[in-house]
C-alpha positions as CSV (number, residue, x, y, z in Angstrom):
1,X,96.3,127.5,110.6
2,X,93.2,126.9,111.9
3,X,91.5,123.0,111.3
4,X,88.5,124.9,109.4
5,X,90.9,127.4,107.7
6,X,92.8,124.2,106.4
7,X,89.6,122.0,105.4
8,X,88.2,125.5,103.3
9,X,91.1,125.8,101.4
10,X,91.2,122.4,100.8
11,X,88.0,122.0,99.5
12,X,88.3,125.8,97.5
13,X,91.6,123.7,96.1
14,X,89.9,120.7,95.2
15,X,86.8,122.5,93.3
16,X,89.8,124.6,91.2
17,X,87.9,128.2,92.7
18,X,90.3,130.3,95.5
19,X,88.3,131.8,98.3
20,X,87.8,135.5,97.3
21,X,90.9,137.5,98.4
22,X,91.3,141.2,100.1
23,X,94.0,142.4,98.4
24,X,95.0,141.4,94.3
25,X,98.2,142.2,93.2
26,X,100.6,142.3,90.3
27,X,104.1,141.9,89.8
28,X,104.4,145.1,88.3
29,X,102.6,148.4,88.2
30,X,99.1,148.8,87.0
31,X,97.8,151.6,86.0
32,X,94.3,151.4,87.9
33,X,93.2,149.8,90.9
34,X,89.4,148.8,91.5
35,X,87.9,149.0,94.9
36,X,84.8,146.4,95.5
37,X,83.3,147.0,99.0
38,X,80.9,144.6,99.9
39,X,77.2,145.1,98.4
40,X,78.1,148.6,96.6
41,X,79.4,150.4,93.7
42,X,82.8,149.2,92.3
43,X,85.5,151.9,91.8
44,X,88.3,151.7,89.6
45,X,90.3,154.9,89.6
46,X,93.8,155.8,88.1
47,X,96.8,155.1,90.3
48,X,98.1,158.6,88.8
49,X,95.5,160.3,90.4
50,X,96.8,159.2,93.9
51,X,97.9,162.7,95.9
52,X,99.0,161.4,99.1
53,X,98.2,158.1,101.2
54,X,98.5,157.6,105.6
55,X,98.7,155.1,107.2
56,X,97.7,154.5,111.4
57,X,97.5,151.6,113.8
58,X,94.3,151.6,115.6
59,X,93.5,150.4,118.7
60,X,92.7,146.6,117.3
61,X,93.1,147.1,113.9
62,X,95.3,149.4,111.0
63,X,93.7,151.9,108.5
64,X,94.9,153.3,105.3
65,X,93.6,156.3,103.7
66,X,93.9,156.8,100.1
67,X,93.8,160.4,98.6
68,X,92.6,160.6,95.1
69,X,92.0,163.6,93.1
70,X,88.4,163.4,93.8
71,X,88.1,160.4,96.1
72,X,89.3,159.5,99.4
73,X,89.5,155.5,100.5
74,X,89.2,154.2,103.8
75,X,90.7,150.8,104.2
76,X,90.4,149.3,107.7
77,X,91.8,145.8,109.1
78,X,94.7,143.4,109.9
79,X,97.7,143.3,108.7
80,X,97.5,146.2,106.0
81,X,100.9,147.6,107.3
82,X,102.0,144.2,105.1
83,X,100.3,145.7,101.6
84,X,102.3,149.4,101.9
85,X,104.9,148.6,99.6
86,X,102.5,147.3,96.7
87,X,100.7,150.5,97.1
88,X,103.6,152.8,97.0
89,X,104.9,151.1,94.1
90,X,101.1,150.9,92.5
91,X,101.0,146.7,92.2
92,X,97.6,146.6,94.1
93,X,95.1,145.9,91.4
94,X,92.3,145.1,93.6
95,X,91.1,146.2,97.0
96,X,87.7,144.3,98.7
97,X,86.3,143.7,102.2
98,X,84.9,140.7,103.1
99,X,82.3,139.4,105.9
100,X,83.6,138.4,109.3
101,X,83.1,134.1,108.3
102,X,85.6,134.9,105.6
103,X,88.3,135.6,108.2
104,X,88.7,131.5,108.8
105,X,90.0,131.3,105.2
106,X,93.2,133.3,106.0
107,X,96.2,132.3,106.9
108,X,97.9,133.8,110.0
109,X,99.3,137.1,108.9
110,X,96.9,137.4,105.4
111,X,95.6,140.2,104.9
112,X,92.3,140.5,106.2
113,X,89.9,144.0,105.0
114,X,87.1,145.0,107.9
115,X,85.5,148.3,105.9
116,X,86.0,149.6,102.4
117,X,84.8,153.3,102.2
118,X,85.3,155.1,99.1
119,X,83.6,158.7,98.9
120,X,83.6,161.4,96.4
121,X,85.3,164.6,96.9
122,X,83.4,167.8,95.5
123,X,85.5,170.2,93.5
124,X,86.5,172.5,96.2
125,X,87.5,169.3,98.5
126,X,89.1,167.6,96.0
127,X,92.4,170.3,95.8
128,X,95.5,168.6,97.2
129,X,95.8,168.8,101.1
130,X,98.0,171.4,102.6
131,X,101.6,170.4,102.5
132,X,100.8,166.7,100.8
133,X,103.4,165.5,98.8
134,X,102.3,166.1,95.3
């Protein structure tokens, strides 16, 4: 941890408010998750609806691409590799990406989210990929 990293949770601590957080989870399945990219629409969408997800390490960061019925998510940044099982087993509730400052709030190994993309599939898009798991 970081001196600054410390003092910011300390203070976040002593005001009883946590620092905003990339990923939410649950201890058990939910049945929707909600994206919130910065300064845009909020989505909340049915984990049911998920067709297939990937997952790819980049050159200096990760990505995971969710496929909805008629959405596809981009989620790029650090340390996403860490949140695969909550997604596979639908715990996420909440997905968000935060400004580059926000990063000195983490602890080494949190989480961190870069770019949240969410965009709509049309009709004929939205049919499940060839040979995704269904």
């Amino acid at each position: 941890d970081s001196p600054m990293s410390t003092l910011s949770r300390l203070l976040a601590e002593k005001k009883g408010v946590e620092p905003p957080r990339c990923v939410e989870d649950s201890f058990s399945p939910v049945a929707m998750i909600t994206f919130c990219p910065m300064q845009a629409k909020e989505w909340s969408l049915p984990w049911a609806r998920l067709d297939a997800v990937s997952f790819s390490d980049e050159e200096e960061s990760e990505r995971i691409e969710l496929f909805f019925t008629h959405h596809h998510v981009i989620v790029v940044g650090e340390h996403l590799r860490a949140i695969m099982d909550d997604i596979l087993h639908f715990t996420v509730r909440c997905l968000r990406n935060l400004p580059e400052a926000h990063r000195a709030t983490l602890r080494a190994g949190d989480t961190f989210i870069a770019r949240l993309e969410i965009k709509l599939l049309s009709e004929e898009k939205a049919r499940p990929l060839p040979g995704a798991p269904r």
